[in-house]
PDB file of N, CA, C and O in Angstrom:
ATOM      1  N   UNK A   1       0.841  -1.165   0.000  1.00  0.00           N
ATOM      2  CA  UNK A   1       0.000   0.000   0.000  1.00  0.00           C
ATOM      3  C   UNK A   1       0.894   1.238   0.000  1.00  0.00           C
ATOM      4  O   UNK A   1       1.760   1.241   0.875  1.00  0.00           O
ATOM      5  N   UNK A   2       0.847   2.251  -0.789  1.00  0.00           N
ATOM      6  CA  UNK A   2       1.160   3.530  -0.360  1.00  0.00           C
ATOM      7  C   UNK A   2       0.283   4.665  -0.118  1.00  0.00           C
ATOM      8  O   UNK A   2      -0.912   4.868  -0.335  1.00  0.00           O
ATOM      9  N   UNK A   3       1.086   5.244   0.319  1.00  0.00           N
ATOM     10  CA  UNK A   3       0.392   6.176   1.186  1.00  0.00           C
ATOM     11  C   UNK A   3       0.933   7.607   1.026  1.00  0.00           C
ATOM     12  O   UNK A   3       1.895   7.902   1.735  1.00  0.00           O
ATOM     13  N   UNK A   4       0.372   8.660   0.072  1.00  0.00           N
ATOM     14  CA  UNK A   4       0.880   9.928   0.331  1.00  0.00           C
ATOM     15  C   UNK A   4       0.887  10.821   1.210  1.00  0.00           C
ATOM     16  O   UNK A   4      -0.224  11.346   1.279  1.00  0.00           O
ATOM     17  N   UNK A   5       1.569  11.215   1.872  1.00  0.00           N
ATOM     18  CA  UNK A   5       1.664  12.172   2.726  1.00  0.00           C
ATOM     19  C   UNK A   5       1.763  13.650   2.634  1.00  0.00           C
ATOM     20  O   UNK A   5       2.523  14.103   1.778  1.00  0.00           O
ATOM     21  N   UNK A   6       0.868  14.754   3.666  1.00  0.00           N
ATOM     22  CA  UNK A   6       1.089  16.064   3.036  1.00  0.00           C
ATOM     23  C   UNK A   6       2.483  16.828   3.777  1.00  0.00           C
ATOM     24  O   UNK A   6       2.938  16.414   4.842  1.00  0.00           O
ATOM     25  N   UNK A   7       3.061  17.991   3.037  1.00  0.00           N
ATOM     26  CA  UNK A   7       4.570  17.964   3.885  1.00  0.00           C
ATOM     27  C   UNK A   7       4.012  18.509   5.182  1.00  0.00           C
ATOM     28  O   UNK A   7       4.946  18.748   5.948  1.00  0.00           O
ATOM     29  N   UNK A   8       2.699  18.824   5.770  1.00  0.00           N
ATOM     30  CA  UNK A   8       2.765  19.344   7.153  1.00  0.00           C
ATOM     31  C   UNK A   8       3.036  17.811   7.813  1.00  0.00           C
ATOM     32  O   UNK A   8       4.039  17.657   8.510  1.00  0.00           O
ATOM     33  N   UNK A   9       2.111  16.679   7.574  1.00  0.00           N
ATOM     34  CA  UNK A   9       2.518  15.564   8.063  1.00  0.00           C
ATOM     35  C   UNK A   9       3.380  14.795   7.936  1.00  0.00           C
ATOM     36  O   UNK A   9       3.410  13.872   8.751  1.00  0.00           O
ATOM     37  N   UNK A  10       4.340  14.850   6.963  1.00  0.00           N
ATOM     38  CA  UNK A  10       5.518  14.904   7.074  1.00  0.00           C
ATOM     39  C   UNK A  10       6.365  15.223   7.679  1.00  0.00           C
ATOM     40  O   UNK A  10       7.436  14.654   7.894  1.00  0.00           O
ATOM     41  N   UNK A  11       5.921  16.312   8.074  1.00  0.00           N
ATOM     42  CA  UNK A  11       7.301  16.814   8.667  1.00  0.00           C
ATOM     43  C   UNK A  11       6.688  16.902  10.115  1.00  0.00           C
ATOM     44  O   UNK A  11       7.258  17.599  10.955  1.00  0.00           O
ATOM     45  N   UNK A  12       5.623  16.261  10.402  1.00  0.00           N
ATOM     46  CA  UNK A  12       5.226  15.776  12.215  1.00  0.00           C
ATOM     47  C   UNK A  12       5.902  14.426  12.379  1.00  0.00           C
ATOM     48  O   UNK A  12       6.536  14.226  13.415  1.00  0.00           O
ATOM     49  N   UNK A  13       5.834  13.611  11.576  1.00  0.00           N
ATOM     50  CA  UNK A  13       6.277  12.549  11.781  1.00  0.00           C
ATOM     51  C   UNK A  13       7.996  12.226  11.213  1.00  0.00           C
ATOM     52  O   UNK A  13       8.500  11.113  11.068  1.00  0.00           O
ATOM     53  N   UNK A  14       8.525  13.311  11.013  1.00  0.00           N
ATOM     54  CA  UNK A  14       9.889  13.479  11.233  1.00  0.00           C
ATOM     55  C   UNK A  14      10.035  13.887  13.004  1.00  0.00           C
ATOM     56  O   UNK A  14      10.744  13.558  13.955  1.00  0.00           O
ATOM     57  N   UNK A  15       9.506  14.307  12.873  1.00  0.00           N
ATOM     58  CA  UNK A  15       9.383  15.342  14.373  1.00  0.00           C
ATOM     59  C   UNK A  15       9.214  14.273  15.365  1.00  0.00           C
ATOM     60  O   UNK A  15       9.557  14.528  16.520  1.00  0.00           O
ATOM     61  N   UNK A  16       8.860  13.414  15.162  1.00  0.00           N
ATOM     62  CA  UNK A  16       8.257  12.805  16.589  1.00  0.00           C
ATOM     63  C   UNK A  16       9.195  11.422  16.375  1.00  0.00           C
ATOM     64  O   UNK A  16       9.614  10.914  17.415  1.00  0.00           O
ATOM     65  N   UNK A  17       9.425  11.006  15.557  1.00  0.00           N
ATOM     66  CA  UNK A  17      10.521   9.755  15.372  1.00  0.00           C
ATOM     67  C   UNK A  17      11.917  10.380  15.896  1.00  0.00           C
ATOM     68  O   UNK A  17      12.606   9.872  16.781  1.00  0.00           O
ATOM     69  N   UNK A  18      12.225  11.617  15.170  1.00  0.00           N
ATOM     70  CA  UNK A  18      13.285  12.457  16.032  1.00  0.00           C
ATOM     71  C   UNK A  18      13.404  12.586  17.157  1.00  0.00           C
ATOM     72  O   UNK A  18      14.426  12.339  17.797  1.00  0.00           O
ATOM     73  N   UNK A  19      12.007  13.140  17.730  1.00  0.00           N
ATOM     74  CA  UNK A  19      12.283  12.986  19.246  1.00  0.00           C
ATOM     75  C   UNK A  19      12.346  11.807  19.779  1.00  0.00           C
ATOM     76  O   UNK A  19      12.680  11.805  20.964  1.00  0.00           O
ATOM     77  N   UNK A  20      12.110  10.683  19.240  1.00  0.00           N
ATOM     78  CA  UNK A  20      12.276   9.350  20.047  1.00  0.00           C
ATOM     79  C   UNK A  20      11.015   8.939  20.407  1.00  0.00           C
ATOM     80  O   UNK A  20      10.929   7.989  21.184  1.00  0.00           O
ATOM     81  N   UNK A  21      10.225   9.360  20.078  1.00  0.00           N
ATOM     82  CA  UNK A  21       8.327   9.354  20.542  1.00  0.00           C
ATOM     83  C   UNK A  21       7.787   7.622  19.759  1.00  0.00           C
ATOM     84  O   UNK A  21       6.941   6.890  20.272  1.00  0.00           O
ATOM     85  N   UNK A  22       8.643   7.279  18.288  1.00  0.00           N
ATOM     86  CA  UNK A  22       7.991   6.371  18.247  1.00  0.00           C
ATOM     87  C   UNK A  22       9.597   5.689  17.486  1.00  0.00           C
ATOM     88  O   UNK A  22      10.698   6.211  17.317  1.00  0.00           O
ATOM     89  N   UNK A  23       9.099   4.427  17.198  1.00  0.00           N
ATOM     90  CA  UNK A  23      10.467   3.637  16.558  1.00  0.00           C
ATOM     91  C   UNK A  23      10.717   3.670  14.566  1.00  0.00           C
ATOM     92  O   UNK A  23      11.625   3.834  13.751  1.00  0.00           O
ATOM     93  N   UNK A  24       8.975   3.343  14.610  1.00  0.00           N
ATOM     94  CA  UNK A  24       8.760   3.482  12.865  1.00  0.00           C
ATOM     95  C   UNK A  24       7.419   3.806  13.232  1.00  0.00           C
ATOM     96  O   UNK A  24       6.693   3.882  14.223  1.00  0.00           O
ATOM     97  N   UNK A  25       7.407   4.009  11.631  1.00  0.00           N
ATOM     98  CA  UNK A  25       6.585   5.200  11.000  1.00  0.00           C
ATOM     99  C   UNK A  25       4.821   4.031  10.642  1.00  0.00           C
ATOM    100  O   UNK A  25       4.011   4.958  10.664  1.00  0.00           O
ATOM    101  N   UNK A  26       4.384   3.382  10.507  1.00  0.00           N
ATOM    102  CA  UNK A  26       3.584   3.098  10.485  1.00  0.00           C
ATOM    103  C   UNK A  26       1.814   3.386  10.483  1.00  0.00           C
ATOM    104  O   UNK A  26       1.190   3.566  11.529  1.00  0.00           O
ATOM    105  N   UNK A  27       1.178   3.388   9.118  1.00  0.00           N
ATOM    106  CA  UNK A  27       0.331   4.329   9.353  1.00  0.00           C
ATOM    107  C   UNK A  27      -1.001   4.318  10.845  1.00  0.00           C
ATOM    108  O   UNK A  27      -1.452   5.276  11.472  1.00  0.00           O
ATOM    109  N   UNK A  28      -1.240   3.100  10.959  1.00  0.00           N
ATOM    110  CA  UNK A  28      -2.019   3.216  12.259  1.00  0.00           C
ATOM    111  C   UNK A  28      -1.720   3.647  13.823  1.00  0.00           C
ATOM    112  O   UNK A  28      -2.317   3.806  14.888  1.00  0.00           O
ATOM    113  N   UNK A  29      -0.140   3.747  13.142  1.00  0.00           N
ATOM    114  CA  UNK A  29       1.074   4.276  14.888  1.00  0.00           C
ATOM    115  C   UNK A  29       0.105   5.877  14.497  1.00  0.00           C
ATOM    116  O   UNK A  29      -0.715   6.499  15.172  1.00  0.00           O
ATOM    117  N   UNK A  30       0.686   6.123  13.077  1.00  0.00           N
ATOM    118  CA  UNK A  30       0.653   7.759  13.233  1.00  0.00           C
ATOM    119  C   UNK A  30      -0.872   8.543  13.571  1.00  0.00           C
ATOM    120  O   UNK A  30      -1.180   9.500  14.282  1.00  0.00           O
ATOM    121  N   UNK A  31      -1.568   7.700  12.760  1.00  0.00           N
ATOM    122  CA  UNK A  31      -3.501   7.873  13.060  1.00  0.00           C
ATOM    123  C   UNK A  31      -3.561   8.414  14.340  1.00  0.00           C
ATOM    124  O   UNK A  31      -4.014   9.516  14.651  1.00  0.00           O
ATOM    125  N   UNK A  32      -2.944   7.339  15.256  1.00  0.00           N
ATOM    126  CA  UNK A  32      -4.181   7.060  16.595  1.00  0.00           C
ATOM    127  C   UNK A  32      -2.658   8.087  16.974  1.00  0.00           C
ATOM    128  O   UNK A  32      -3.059   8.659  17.988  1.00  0.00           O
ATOM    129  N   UNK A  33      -1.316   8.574  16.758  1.00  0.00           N
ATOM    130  CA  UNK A  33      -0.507   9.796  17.633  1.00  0.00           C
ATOM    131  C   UNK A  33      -0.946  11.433  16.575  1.00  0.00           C
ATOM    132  O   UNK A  33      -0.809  12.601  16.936  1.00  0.00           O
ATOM    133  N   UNK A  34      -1.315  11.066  15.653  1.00  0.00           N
ATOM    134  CA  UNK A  34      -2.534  12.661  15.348  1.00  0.00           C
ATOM    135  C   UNK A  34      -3.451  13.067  16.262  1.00  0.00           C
ATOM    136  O   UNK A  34      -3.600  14.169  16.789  1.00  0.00           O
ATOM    137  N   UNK A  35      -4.381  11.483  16.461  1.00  0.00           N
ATOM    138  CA  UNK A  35      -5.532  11.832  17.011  1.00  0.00           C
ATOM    139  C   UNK A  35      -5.378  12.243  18.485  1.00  0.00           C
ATOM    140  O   UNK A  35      -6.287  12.937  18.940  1.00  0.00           O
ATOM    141  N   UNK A  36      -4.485  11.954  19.196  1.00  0.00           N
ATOM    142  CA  UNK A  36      -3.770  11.733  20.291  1.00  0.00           C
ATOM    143  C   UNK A  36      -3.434  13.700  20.229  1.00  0.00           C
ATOM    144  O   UNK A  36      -4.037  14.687  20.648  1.00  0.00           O
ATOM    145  N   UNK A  37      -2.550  13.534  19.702  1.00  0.00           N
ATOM    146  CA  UNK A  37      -2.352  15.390  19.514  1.00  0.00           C
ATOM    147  C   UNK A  37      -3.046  15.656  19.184  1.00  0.00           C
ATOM    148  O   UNK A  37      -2.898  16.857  19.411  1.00  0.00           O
ATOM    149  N   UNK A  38      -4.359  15.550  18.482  1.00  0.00           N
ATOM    150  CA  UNK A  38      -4.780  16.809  17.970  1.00  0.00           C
ATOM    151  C   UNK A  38      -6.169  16.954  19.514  1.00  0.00           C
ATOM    152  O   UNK A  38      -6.801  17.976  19.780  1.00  0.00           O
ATOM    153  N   UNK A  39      -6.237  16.045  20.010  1.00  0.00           N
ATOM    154  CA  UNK A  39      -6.987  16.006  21.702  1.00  0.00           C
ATOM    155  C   UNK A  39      -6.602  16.363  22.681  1.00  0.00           C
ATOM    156  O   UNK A  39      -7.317  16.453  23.680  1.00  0.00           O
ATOM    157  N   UNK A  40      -5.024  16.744  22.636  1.00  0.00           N
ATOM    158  CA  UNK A  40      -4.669  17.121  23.287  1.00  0.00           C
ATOM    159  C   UNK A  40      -4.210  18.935  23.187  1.00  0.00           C
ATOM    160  O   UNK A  40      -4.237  19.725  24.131  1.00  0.00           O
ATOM    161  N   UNK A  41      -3.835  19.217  21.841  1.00  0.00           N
ATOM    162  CA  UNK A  41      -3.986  20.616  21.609  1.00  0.00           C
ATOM    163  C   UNK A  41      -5.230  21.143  21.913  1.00  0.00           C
ATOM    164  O   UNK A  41      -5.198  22.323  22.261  1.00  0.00           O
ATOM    165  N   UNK A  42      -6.493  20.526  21.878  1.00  0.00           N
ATOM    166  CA  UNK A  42      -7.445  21.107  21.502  1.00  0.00           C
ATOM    167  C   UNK A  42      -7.874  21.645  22.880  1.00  0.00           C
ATOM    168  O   UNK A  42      -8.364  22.763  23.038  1.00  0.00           O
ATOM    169  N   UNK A  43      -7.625  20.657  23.972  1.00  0.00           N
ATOM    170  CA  UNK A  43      -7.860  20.431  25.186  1.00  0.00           C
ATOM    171  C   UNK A  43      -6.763  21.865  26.125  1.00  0.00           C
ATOM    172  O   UNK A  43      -7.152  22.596  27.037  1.00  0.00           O
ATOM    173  N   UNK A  44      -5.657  21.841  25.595  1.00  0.00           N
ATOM    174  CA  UNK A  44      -4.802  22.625  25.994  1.00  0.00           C
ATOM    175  C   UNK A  44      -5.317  24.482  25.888  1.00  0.00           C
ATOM    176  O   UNK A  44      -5.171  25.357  26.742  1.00  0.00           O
ATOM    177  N   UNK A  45      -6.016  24.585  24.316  1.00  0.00           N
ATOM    178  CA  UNK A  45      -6.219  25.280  24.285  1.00  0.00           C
ATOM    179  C   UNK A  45      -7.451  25.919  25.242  1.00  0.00           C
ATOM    180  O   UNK A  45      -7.293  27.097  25.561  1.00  0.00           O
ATOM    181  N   UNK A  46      -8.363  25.406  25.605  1.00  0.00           N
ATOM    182  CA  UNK A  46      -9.415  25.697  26.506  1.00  0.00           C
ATOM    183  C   UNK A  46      -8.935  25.742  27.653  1.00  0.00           C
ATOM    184  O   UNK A  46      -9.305  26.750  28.255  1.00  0.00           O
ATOM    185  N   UNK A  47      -8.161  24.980  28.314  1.00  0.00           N
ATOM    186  CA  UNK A  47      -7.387  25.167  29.950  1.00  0.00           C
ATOM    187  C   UNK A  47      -6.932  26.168  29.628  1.00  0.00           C
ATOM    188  O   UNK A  47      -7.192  27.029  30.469  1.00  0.00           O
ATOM    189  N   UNK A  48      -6.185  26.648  28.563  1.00  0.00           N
ATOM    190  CA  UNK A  48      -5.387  28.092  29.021  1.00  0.00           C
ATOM    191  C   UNK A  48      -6.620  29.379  28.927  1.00  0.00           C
ATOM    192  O   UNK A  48      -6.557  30.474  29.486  1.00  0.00           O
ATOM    193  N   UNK A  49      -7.814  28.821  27.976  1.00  0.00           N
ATOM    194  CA  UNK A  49      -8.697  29.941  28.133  1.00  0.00           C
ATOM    195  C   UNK A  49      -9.549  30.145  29.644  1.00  0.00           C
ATOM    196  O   UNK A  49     -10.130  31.161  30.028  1.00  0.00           O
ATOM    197  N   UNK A  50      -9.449  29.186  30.155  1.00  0.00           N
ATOM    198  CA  UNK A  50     -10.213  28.705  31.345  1.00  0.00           C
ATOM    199  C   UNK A  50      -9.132  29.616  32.560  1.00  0.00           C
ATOM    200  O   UNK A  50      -9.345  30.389  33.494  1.00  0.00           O
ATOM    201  N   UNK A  51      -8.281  29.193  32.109  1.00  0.00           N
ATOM    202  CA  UNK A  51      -6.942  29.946  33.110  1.00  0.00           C
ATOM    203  C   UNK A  51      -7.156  31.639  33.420  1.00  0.00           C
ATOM    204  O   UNK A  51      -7.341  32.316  34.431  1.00  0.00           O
ATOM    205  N   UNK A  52      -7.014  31.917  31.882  1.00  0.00           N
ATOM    206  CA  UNK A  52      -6.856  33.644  31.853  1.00  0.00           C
ATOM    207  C   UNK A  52      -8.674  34.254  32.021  1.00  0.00           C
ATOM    208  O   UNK A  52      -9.027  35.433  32.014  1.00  0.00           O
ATOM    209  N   UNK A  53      -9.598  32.992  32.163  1.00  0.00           N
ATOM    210  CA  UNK A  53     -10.896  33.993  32.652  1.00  0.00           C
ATOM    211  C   UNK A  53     -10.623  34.117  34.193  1.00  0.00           C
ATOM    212  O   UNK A  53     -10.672  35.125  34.898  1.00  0.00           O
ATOM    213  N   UNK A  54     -10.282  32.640  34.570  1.00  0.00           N
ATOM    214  CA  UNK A  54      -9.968  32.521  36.145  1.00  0.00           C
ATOM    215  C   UNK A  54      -8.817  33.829  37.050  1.00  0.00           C
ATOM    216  O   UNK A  54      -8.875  34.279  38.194  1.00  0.00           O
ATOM    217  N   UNK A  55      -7.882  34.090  35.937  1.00  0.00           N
ATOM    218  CA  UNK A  55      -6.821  35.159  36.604  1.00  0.00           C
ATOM    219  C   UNK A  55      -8.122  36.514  36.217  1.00  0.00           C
ATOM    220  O   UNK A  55      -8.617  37.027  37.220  1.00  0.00           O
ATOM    221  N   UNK A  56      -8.493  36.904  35.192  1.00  0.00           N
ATOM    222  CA  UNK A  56      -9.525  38.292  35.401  1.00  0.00           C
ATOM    223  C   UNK A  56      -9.897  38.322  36.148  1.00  0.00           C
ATOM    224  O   UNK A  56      -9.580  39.258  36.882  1.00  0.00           O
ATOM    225  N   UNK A  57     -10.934  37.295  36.643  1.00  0.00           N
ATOM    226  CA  UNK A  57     -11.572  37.410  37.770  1.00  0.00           C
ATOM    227  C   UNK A  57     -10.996  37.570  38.979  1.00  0.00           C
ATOM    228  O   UNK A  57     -11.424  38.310  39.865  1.00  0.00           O
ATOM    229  N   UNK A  58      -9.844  36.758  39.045  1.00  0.00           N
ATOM    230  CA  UNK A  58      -9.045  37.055  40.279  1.00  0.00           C
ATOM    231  C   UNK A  58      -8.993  38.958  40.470  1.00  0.00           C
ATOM    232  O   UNK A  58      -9.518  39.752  41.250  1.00  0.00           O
ATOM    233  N   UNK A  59      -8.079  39.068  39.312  1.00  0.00           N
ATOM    234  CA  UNK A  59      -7.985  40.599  39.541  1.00  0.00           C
ATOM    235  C   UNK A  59      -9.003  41.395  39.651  1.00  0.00           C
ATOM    236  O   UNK A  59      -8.735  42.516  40.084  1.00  0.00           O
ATOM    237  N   UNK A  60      -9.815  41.231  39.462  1.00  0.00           N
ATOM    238  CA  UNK A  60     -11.502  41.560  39.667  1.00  0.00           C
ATOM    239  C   UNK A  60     -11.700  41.721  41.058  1.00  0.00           C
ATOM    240  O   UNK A  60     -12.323  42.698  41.474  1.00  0.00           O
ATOM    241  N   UNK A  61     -11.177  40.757  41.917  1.00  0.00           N
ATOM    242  CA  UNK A  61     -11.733  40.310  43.092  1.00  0.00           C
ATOM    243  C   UNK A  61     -12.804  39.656  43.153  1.00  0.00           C
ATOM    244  O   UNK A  61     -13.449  39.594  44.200  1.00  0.00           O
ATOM    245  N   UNK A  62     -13.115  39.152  42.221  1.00  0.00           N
ATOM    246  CA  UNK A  62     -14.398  38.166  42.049  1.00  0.00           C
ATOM    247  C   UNK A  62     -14.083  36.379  42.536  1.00  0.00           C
ATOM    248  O   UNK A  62     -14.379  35.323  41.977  1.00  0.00           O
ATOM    249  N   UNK A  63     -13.426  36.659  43.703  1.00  0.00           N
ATOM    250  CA  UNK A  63     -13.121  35.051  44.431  1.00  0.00           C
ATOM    251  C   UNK A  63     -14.099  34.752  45.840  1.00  0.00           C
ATOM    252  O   UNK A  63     -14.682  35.368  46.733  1.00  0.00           O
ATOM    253  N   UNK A  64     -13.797  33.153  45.295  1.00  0.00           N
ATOM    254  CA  UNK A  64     -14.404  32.875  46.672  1.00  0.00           C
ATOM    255  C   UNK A  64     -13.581  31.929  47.745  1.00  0.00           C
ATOM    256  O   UNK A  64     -12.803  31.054  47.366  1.00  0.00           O
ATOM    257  N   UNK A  65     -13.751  32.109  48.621  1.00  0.00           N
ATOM    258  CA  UNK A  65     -12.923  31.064  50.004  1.00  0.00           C
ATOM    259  C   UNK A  65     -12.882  29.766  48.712  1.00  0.00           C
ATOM    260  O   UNK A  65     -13.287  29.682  47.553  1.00  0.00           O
ATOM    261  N   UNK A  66     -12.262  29.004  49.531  1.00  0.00           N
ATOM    262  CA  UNK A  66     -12.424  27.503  48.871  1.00  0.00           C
ATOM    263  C   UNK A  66     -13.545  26.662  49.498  1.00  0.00           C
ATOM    264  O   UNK A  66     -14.416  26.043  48.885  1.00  0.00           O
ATOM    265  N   UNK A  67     -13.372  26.746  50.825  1.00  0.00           N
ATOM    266  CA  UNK A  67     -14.491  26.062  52.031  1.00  0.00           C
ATOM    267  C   UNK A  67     -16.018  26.662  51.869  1.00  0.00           C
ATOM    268  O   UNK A  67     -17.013  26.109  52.337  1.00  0.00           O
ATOM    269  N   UNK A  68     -16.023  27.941  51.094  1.00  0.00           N
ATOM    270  CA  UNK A  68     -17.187  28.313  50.888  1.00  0.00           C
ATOM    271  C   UNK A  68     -18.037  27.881  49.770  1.00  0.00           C
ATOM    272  O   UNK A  68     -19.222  27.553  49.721  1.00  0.00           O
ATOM    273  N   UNK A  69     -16.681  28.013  48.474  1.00  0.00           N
ATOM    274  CA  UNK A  69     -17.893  27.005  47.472  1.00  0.00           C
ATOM    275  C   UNK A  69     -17.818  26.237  47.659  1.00  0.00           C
ATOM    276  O   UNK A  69     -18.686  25.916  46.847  1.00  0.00           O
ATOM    277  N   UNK A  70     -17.282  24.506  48.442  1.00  0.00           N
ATOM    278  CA  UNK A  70     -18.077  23.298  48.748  1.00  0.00           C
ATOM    279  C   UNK A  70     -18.913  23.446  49.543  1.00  0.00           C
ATOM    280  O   UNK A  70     -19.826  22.624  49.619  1.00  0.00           O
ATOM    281  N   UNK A  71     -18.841  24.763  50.544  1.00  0.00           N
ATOM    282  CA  UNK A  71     -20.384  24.666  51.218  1.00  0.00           C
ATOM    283  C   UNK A  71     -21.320  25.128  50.226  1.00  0.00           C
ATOM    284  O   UNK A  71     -22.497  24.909  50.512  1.00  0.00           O
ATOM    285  N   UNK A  72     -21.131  25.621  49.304  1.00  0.00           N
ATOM    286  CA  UNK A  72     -22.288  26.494  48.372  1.00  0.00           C
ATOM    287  C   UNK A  72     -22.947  25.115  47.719  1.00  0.00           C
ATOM    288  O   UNK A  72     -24.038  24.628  48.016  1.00  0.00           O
ATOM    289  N   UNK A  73     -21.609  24.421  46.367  1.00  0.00           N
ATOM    290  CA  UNK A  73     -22.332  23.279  46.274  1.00  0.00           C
ATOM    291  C   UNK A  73     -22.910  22.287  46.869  1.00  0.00           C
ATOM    292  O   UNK A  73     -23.793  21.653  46.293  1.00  0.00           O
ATOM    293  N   UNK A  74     -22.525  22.004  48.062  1.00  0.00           N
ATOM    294  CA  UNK A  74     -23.073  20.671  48.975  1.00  0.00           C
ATOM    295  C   UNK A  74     -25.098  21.369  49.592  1.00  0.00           C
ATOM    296  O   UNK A  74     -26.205  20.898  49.849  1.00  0.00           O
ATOM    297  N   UNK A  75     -24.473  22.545  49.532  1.00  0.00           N
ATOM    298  CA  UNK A  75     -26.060  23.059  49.635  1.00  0.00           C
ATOM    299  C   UNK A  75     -27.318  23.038  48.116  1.00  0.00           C
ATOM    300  O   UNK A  75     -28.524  22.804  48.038  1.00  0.00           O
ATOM    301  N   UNK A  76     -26.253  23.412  47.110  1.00  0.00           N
ATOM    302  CA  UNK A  76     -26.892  23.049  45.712  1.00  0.00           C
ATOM    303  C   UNK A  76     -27.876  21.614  45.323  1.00  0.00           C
ATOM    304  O   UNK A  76     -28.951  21.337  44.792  1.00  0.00           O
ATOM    305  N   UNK A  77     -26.688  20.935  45.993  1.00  0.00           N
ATOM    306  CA  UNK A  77     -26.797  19.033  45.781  1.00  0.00           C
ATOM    307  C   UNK A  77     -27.852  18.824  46.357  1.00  0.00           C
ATOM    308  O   UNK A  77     -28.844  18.337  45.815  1.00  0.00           O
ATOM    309  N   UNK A  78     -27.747  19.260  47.848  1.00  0.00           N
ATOM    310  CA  UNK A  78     -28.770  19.158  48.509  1.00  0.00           C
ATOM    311  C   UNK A  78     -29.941  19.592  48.700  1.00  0.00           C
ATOM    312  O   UNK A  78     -30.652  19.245  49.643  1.00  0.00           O
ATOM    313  N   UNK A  79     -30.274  20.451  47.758  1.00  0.00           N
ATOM    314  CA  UNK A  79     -31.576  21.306  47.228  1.00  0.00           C
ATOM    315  C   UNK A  79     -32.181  20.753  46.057  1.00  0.00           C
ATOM    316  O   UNK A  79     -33.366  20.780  45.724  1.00  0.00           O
ATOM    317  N   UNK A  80     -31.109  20.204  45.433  1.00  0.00           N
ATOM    318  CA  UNK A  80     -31.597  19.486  44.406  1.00  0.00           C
ATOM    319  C   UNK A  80     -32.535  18.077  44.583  1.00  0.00           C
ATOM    320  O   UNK A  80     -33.634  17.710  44.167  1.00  0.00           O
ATOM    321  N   UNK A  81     -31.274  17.397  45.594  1.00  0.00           N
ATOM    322  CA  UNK A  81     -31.853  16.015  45.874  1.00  0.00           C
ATOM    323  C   UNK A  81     -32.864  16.299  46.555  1.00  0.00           C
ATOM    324  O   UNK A  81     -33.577  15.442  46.033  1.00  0.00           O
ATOM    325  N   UNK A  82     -33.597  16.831  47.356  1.00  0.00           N
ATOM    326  CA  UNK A  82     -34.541  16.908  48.449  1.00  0.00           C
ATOM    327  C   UNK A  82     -35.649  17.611  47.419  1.00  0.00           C
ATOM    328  O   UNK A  82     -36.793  17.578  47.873  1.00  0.00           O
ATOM    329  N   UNK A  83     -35.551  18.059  46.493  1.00  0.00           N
ATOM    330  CA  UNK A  83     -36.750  18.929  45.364  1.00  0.00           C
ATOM    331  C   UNK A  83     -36.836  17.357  44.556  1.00  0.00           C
ATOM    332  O   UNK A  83     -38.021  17.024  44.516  1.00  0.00           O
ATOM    333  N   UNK A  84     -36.259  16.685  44.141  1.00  0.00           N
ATOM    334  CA  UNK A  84     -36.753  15.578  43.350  1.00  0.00           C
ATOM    335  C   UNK A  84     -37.157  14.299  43.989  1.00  0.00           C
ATOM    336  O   UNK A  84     -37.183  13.167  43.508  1.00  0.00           O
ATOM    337  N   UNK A  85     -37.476  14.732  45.208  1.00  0.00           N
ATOM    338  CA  UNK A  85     -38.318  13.571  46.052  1.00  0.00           C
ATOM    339  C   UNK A  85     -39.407  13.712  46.134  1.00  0.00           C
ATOM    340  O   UNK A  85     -40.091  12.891  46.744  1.00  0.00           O
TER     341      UNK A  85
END
């Protein structure tokens, strides 16, 4: 079978045999280490958006104790569960 490759993926899978990440090149190695990165960029990118709303707010002063929101949620839970009885 061959298999053409485009030079961006090409040149990932130079990249990652270089670093020592895999031994050979194989197309179902590389599939499931795309899919692998591309879940993990994607993921990365939202933690860091998640991050810089969390620091605004900080500077905001828009915080709360820590002990206060598990009391907030444990009161949530418990408003909930006791309304669906």
């Amino acid at each position: 079978m061959t298999v053409t490759l485009t030079p961006e993926l090409d040149q990932f899978i130079a990249e990652q045999l270089k670093a020592g990440n895999y031994r050979s090149a194989d197309a179902q190695s590389l599939e499931m280490l795309r899919a692998q990165e591309e879940f993990i960029q994607s993921h990365t990118v939202e933690l860091r958006r998640k991050i810089s709303v969390g620091m605004e707010q900080i500077k905001r002063g828009e915080v709360v104790d820590g002990r206060e929101a598990f009391d907030r949620l444990r009161k949530k839970i418990q408003n909930r569960s006791s309304s669906q009885t």
